[in-house]
C-alpha positions, 0 to 999 in steps of 0.5 A: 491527463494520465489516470491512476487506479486505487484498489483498496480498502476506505477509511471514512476519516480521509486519513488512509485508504481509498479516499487519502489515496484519491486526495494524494493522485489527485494532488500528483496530478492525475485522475484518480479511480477506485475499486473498494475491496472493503467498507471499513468503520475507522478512524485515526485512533481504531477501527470498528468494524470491516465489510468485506466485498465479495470477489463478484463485486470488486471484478465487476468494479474493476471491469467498469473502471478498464472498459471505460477509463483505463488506468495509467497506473494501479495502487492495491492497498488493503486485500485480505482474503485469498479470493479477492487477491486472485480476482484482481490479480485475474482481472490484471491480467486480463485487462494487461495493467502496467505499473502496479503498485502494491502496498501489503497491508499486512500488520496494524500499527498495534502489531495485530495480522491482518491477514491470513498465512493463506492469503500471504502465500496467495498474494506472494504467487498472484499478485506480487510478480505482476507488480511494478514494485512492492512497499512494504514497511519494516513488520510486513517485509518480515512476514514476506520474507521470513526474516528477521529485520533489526538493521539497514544490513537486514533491510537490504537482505530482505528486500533482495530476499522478496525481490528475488522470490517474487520478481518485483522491485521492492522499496522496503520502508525504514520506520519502527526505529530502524532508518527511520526515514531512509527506504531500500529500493531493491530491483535488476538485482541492484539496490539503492537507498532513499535517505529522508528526514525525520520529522517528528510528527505523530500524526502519520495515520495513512503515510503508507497509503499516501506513499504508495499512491504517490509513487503510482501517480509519479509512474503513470506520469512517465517518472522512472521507478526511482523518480517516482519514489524520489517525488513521493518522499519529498511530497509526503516529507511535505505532508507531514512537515506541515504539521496538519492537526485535526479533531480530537483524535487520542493519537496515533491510529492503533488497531485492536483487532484481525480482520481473518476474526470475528470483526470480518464479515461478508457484504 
């Protein structure tokens, strides 16, 4: 059975994270691993408070999953400080890992930053280059590439923009009323795009999450990049589709806060 790692942050709701990207390997059929970068109090309406994991610690469960499991494929979900991304991307490195996926969780749902100018730049000259490819939706592609994006001609600059810059394929995400299921695979310096349906489900808590692990799990399976991406949009188009409603919750996630502020804090 090929095995998949995710390095991220949880969500003790089981909607995004670490634990809907152990739920997503798992239903794509590999073995799926964690490192938790960071303890995370939410749900699908807001978050309430963030533990960060010392760099120490999040080498030391990198360290135990390689020596002992080696994964097949790695998802890095959630890292916000400028020392945590340099310790996974050492580690990487050290322990030589192929077909890293990298979702850049950068901005809330509520438009807030989740990450520093500083560790943006870390990010994009540590980790990015070691990377399979890169999924950022449409409010982080323009923080990656300084552009502003408001078309499909925009979409595709920009992720050839990233790509180039970073040396990584790159599968910019429609949404946010632009091509609002259609991707834009940019890599070789080639581009292609994936073309979905819109479903009108407002319970998309996670979907990034869920995406990008999917695609992670196809790799480590042995799909080619663009199999992979084609796999994980029909199974999370099935996700969604079948309209899942839990507890009370007020709606989509929205998160009212920067984790570089008050709300950030050491374990």
């Amino acid at each position: 059975m090929k095995t998949a790692l995710s390095i991220a942050g949880t969500d003790p709701s089981g909607g995004a994270g670490i634990q809907a990207d152990l739920k997503t390997m798992t239903m794509n059929g590999v073995f799926a691993m964690s490192a938790i970068t960071a303890l995370v109090a939410q749900n699908t309406t807001g978050v309430r408070e963030i533990v960060e994991l010392t760099p120490e610690f999040l080498g030391q469960q990198l360290d135990a999953v390689f020596e002992d499991i080696p994964p097949d494929a790695v998802k890095i979900g959630m890292v916000a400080s400028c020392e945590l991304i340099e310790k996974i991307a050492e580690r990487l490195r050290f322990y030589q890992a192929r077909n890293i996926v990298v979702d850049p969780v950068m901005v809330a749902t509520s438009g807030d930053r989740l990450i520093s100018e500083e560790a943006v730049g870390t990010l994009k000259s540590c980790l990015l280059p070691l990377a399979a490819v890169v999924t950022p939706n449409i409010p982080e592609a323009e923080i990656l590439s300084g552009m502003i994006i408001r078309s499909a001609e925009n979409i595709e600059s920009a992720a050839k923009e990233i790509g180039d810059a970073c040396g990584c394929a790159v599968l910019l995400k429609g949404g946010h009323n632009i091509n609002d299921a259609n991707d834009f695979l940019y890599g070789d310096g080639a581009g292609t795009w994936f073309y979905g349906t819109c479903i009108d489900n407002p319970n998309t808590h996670g979907t990034g999450c869920t995406l990008s692990s999917a695609i992670a799990a196809n790799l480590a399976k042995g799909f080619d990049l663009p199999t992979s991406i084609q796999r994980s949009k029909d199974y999370l188009s099935g996700a969604l589709g079948a309209m899942l409603n839990l507890g009370r919750g007020r709606g989509p996630m929205q998160h009212n806060f920067n984790l570089t502020g008050e709300f950030a804090r050491k374990a």
